[in-house]
N, C-alpha and C positions, 0 to 999 in steps of 0.2 A: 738376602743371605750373601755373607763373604764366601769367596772360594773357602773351602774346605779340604783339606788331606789328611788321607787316613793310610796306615800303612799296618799289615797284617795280615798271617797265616790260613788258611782253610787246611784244616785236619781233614784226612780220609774220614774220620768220624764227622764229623759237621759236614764234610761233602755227600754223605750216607744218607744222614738226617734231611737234606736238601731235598735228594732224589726221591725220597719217599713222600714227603711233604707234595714235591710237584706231581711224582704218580699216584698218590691217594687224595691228600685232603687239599691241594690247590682250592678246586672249589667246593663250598657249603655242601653238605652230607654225602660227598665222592665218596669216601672212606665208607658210612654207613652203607648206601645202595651197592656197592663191590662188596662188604659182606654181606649184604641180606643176599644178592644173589648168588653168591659161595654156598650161602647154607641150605639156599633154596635148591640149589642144583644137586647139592649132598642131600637132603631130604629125598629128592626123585629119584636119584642114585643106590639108597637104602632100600625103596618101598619096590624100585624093579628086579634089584639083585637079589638080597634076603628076606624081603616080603614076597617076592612074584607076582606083582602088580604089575599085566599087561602093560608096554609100551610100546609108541609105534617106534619105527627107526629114527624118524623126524625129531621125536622127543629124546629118545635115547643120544643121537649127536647132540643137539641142545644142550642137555645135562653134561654131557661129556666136554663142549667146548670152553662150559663156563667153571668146569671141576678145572679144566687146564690153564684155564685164559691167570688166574690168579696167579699160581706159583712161574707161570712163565713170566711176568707183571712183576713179581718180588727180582726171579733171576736176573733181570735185566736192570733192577738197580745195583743188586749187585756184580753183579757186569760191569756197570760204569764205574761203581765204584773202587773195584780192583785194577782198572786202566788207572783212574788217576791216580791209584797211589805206586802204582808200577813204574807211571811215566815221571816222579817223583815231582810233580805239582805239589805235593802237601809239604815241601819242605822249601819250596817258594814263596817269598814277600810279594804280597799285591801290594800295589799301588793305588789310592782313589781319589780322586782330588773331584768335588760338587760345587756346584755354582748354581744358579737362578736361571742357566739358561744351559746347563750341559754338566753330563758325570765324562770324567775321562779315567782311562784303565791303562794300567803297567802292570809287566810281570817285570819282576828283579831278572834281571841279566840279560834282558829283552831291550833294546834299542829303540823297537815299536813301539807308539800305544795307541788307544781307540777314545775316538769323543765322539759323545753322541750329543745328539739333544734331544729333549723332553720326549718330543714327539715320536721319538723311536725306540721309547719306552712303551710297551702294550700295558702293562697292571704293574702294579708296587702290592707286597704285602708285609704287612708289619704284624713281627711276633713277636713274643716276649721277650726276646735275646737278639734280637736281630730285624734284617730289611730286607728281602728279593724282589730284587727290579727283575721282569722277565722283558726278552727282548724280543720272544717268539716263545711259542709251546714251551720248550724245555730250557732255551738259552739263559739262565737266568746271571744275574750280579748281585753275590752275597757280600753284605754290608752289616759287622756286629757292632752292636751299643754297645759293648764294652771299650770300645776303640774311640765313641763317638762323644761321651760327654752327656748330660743332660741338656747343655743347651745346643749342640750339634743333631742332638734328636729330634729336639723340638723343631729345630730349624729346617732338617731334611722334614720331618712331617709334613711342617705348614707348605712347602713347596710342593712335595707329592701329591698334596690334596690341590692345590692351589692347577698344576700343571697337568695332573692326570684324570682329575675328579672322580666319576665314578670308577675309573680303573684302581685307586688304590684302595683297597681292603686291608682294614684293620682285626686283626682273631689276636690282641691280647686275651690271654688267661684262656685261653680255649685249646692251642696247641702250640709245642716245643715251637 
């Protein structure tokens, strides 16, 4: 793979979609078991309020922590998401230029930039629109195929497979 550069916006909207992806469905059925136990906790919730189904206190906080743990879970995306657009990052040029052996990052009007290599890439996932390298839990580097070309995609593929192996995760046609 030739060095590559890609130059392009992150919307507060696509930075939104980001955050939720990494707090929900990152990994395989996250999203499904956060709502089974929403609705499980709203079930126990029903049957000790307006039914009168005995509960001890134990159960009752249980219920009560996983009714809460959610929408503080959504707050907190939107949380980030209202810094970056306040800090007006979304009206910022990224920089990306890929190689075979390091991604390196620019903001426009930054002086700075960052190159890593491979290795300090933890997981790649590839969506249908797009690429998130994460760098840790939530650090991620959003990369769109629209910017990339079909054979730019190809190319970051065979590398991310090549370089991360089981780290990179492929969910075409599964989610945004």
């Amino acid at each position: 793979m030739t060095i590559q550069e890609y130059s392009f916006k992150v919307s507060s909207r696509t930075f939104r979609e980001v955050q939720y992806f990494t707090t929900f469905f990152r990994h395989r059925f996250q999203g499904a078991f956060v709502a089974t136990i929403f609705a499980f906790a709203l079930a126990l919730f029903i049957l000790n309020t307006a039914v009168g189904v005995a509960m001890s206190n134990v159960m009752q906080m249980c219920y009560i922590v996983c009714l809460v743990s959610l929408p503080l879970l959504m707050f907190s995306c939107e949380q980030r998401t209202r810094r970056y657009k306040d800090s007006g990052l979304d009206n910022r040029m990224r920089h990306v230029a890929l190689s075979e052996d390091w991604v390196k990052l620019r903001l426009a009007g930054s002086p700075e930039s960052e190159k890593l290599g491979w290795k300090q890439v933890s997981s790649a996932y590839e969506l249908c629109d797009r690429f998130l390298l994460y760098r840790g839990s939530d650090n991620v580097i959003f990369l769109p195929k629209n910017v990339m070309g079909r054979e730019g995609e190809l190319g970051l593929r065979e590398v991310l497979i090549r370089k991360l192996g089981r780290g990179f995760h492929s969910r075409l046609g599964t989610i945004r």
